[in-house]
C-alpha positions in Angstrom: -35.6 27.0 39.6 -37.5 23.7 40.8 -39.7 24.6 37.2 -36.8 24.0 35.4 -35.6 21.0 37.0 -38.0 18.3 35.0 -36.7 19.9 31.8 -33.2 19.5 33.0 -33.7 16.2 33.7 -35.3 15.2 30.4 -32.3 16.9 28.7 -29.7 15.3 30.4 -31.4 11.8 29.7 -31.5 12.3 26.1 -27.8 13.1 25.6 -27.2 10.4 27.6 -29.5 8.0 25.7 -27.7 9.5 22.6 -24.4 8.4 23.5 -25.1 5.0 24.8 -26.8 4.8 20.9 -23.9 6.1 19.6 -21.3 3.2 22.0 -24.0 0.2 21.2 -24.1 1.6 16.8 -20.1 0.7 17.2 -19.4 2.9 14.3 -16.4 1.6 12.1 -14.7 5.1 12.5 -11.8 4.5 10.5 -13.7 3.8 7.5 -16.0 6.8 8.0 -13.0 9.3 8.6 -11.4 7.9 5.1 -14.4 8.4 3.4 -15.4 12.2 5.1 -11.7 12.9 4.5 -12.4 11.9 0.6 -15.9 13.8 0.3 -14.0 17.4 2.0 -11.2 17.3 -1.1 -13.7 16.5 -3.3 -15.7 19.3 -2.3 -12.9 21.6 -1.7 -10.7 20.7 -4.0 -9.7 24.2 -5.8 -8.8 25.5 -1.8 -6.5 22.5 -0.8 -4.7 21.2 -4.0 -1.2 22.7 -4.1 -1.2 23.1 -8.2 -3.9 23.5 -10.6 -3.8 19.0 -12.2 -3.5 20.1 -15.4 -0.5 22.1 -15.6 2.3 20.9 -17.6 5.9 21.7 -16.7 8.4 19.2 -18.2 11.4 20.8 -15.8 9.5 19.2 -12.9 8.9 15.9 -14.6 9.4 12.7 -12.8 10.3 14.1 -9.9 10.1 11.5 -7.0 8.6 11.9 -3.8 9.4 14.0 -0.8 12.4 15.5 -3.2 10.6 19.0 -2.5 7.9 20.7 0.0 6.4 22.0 -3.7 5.8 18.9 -5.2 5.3 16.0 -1.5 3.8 13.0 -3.8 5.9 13.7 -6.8 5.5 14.7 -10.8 4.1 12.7 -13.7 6.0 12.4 -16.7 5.1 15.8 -17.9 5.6 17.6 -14.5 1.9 17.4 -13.1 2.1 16.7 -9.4 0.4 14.2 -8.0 -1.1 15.3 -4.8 -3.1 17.9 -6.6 -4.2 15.5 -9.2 -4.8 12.6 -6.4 -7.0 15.6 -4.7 -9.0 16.2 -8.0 -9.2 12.7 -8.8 -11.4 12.6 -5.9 -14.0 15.0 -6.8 -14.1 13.3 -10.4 -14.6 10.3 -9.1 -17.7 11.8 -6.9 -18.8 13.6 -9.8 -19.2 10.2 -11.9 -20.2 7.9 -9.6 -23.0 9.9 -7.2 -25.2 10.4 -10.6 -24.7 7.2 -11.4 -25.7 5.6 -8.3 -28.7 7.9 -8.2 -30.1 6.6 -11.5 -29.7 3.3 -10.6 -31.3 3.2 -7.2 -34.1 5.0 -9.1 -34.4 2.5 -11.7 -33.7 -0.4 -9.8 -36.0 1.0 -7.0 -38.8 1.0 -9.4 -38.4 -2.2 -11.4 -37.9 -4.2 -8.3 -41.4 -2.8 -6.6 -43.5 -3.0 -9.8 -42.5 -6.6 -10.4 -42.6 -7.9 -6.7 -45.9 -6.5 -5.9 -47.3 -7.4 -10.3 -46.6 -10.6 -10.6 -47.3 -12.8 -13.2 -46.5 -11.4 -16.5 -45.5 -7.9 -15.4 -42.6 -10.0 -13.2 -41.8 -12.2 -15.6 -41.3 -10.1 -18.1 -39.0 -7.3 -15.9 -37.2 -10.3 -14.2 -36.3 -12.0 -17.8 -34.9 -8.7 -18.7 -33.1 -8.3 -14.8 -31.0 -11.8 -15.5 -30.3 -11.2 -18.8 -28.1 -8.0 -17.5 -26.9 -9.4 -14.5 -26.2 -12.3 -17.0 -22.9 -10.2 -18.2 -19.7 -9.3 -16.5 -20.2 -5.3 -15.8 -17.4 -4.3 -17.2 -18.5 -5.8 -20.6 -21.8 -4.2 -20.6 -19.9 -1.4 -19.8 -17.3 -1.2 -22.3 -19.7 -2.2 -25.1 -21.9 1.0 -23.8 -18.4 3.2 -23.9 -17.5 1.9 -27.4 -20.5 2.9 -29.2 -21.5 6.0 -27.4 -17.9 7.0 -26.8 -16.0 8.2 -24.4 -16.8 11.2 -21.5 -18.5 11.5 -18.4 -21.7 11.6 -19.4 -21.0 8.4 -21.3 -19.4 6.9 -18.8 -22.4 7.4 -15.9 -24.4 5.9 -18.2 -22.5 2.8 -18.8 -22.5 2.7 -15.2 -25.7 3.2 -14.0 -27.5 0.8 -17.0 -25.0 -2.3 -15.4 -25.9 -1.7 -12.1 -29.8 -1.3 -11.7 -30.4 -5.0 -12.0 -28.8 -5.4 -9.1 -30.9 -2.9 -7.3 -34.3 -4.8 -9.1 -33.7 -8.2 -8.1 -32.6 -7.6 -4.7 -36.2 -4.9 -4.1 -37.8 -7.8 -5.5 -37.1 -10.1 -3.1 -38.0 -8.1 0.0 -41.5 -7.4 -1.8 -42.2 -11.0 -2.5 -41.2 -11.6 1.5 -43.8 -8.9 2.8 -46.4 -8.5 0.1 -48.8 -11.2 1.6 -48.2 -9.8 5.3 -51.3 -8.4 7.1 -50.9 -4.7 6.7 -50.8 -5.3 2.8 -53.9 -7.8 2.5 -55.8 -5.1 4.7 -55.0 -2.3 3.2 -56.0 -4.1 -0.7 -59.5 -5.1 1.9 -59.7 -1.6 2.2 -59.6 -0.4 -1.6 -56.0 1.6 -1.5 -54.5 1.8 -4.6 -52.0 -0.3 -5.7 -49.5 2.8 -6.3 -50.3 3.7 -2.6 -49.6 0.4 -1.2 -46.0 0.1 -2.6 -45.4 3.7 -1.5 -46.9 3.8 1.7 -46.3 0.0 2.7 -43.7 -1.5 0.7 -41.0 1.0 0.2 -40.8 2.4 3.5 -39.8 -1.8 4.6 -37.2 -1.7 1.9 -35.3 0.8 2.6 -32.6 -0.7 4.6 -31.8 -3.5 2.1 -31.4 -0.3 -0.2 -29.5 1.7 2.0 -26.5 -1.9 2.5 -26.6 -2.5 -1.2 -26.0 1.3 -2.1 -23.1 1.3 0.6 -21.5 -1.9 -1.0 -22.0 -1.2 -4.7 -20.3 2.2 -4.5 -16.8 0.4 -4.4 -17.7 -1.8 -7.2 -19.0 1.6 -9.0 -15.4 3.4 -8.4 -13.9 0.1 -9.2 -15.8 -0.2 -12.6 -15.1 3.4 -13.3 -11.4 3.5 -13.0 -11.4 0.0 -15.0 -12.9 2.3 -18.1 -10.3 4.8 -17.4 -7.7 2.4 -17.2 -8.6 1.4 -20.3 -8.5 4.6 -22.2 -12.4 4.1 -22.6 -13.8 6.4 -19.3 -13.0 9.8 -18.5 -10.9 12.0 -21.5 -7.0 11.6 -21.5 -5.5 13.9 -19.1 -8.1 14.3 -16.5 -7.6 13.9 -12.8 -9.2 10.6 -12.6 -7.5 7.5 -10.1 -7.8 5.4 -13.0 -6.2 7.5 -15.6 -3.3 8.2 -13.4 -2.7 4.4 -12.5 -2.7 4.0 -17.1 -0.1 6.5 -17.2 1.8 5.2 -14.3 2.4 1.7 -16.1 5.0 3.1 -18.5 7.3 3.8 -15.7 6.5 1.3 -13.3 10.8 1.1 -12.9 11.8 4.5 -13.0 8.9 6.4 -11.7 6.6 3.5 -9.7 5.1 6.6 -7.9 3.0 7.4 -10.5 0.9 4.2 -10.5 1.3 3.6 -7.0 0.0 6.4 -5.3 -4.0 6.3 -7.2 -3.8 2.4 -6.9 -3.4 2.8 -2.8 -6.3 5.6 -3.0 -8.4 3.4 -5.0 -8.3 0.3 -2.7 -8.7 2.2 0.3 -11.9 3.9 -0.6 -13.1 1.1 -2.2 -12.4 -1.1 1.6 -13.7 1.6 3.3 -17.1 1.8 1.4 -16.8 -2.3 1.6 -16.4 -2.0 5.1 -18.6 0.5 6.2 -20.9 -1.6 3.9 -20.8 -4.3 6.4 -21.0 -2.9 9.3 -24.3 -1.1 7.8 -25.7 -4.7 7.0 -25.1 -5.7 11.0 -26.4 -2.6 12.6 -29.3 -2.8 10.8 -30.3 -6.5 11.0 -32.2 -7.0 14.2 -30.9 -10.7 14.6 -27.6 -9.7 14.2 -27.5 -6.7 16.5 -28.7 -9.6 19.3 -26.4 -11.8 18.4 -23.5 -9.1 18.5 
């Protein structure tokens, strides 16, 4: 038994140390529980949704909420209900913007590391090309993109993703220019690593928290974007369970059926605050001046 004590000991200190991290982290929990509560009816959407989205049935239509257990949130104005399309719209709206994001990050990622650590023409060159796309309102870039390649998903991630990598480049860039010239850079250039090496082994890994905040911030701009295409009648096809699409078909009947409209435009702002907030608090936790001053 007294073997076993040390080991005891140790374990009992690291859950405690884990929950004091967890108490001083001061996790925004209501944000985090909207967004886990989004990501489990995305992923399980076909097990929870009441109806299959896409099934007409005209009897049904307009029927308000709460009027029956089969149909809580209400029809659309050809019978759809709402919940199940609300539940769908969620994994659409995964499905478009995760990609999206990816490529970006990528691509931003990349542009911003190559022209911090370049300079001189390379950064010229990439930066000039940066401004001139973070020159234009997204939504125009993006709807120019969506009106010559047309509309669908694939279309519309990459309407997304080509607006948002400047954002990604300029912002890598400026944490490359801040630590390029720092000691454990210049020594390992004294040494003869490559310059690949150096912004993967030395330069990426101190970049990675501005990349994780921006990420967590320009999702809600992302699903903002991507229901303003929808809106439009320029995102996702007619029909489909997407947040945008159903606030478009909602105007129509804003006075006899304000449901419709209502109901995607609450889901859209509250994911898109709790993605905004959780963005925040990410920025705090992981800035070490502002943990002290917190």
């Amino acid at each position: 038994m007294a073997s076993e004590t040390p080991a005891l000991v140790i374990d009992d200190r690291r859950q405690v140390g884990l929950r004091q991290r967890i108490r001083d982290a001061r996790l925004p929990w209501v944000p985090i529980a909207i967004l886990l509560i989004i990501v489990f009816c995305a992923a399980f959407a076909n097990l929870i949704a009441p109806h299959d989205p896409r099934e007409n049935n005209v009897r049904n239509k307009l029927q308000a909420p709460f009027a029956s257990s089969e149909h809580v949130l209400g029809t659309d104005r050809l019978g759809k209900d709402m919940l199940s399309r609300l539940i769908y719209g969620s994994r659409t709206m995964l499905q478009v913007t995760a990609p999206s994001m990816v490529v970006a990050i990528l691509a931003g990622t990349v542009v911003g590391l190559v022209s911090g650590y370049s300079g001189r023409w390379v950064d010229s060159i990439l930066m000039r090309i940066t401004d001139a796309v973070l020159g234009f309102p997204s939504i125009l870039v993006a709807l120019l993109i969506v009106t010559y390649l047309g509309t669908g998903v694939w279309n519309v991630m990459i309407a997304i993703a080509a607006t948002q990598w400047a954002r990604f480049a300029r912002m890598i860039r400026g944490e490359v220019l801040a630590i390029r010239d720092r000691d454990f850079v210049v020594l390992a250039q004294i040494y003869g690593v490559s310059p690949g090496m150096i912004v993967w082994r030395h330069l990426f890994p101190n970049v990675i928290n501005t990349l994780m905040v921006l990420t967590s911030v320009s999702v809600g701009q992302v699903i903002l974007l991507e229901a303003s295409l929808s809106f439009l009648g320029l995102g996702l096809a007619p029909g489909d369970p997407a947040w945008g699409i159903l606030v478009a078909e909602g105007r129509e009947f804003l006075t006899q059926a304000w449901w419709i409209a209502l109901f995607p435009g609450l889901v859209i702002t509250v994911v898109v605050m709790a993605f905004n907030f959780f963005g925040d608090w990410l920025r705090d936790y992981l800035d070490p001046r502002l943990r002290r001053a917190g």
